[in-house]
C-alpha positions in Angstrom: 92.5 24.7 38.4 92.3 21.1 37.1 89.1 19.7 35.6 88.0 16.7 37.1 88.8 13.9 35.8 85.7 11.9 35.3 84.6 15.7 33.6 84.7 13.5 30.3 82.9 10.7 31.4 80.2 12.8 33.0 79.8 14.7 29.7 79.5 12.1 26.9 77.3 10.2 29.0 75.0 13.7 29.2 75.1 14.0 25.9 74.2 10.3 25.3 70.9 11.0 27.1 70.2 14.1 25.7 70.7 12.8 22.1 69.4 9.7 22.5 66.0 11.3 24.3 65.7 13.9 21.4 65.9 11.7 18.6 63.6 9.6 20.1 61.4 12.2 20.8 61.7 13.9 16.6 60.9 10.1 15.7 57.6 9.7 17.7 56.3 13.0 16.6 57.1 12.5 12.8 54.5 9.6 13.4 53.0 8.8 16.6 50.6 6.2 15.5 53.8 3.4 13.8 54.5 0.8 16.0 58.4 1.2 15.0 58.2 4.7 15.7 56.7 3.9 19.8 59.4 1.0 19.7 62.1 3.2 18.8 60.7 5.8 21.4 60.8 2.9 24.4 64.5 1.9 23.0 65.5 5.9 23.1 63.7 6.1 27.0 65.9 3.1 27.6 69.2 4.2 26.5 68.0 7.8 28.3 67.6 6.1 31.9 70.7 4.3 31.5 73.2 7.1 30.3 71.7 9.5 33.0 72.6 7.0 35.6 75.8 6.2 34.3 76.2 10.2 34.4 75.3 10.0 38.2 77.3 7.3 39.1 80.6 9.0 37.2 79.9 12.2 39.5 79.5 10.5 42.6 82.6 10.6 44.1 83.3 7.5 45.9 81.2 5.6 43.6 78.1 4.8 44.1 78.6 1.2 43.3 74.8 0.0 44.7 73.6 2.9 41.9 76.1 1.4 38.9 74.8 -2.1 39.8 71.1 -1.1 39.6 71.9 0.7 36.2 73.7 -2.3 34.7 71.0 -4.5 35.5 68.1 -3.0 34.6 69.3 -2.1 31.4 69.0 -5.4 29.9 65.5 -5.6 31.7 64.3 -2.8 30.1 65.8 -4.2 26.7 63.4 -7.1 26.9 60.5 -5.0 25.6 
């Protein structure tokens, strides 16, 4: 059995969003009330939304391309915090 071959692409973006929501989430709790720690939370939510659709669109098979759109152009949107 082969894997599949977007297995990889799938899987670092995953762990992107896991990481990225975690960290995130350690930073806000070590001090909730810092506005760098809620800015760094909103940039880790960011980066989360974004690698789990990048994730989505690497499993869909034929690509989703309407989906890979929306995440490439919402990302900077959600940047402009």
């Amino acid at each position: 059995m082969t894997p599949n071959s977007n297995f990889i692409y799938v899987a670092t973006s995953s762990i992107n969003a896991i990481t990225s929501f975690a960290l995130g989430l350690f930073i806000l709790l070590k001090n909730p009330h810092s506005k760098l720690s809620q800015l760094w939370w909103w940039m880790s939510i960011t980066i989360t939304i974004w690698a789990t659709f990048l994730a989505i669109c690497f499993e869909t098979a034929p690509y989703n391309y309407s989906l890979a759109l929306f995440a490439v152009l919402t990302f900077p949107l959600l940047l402009g915090h």
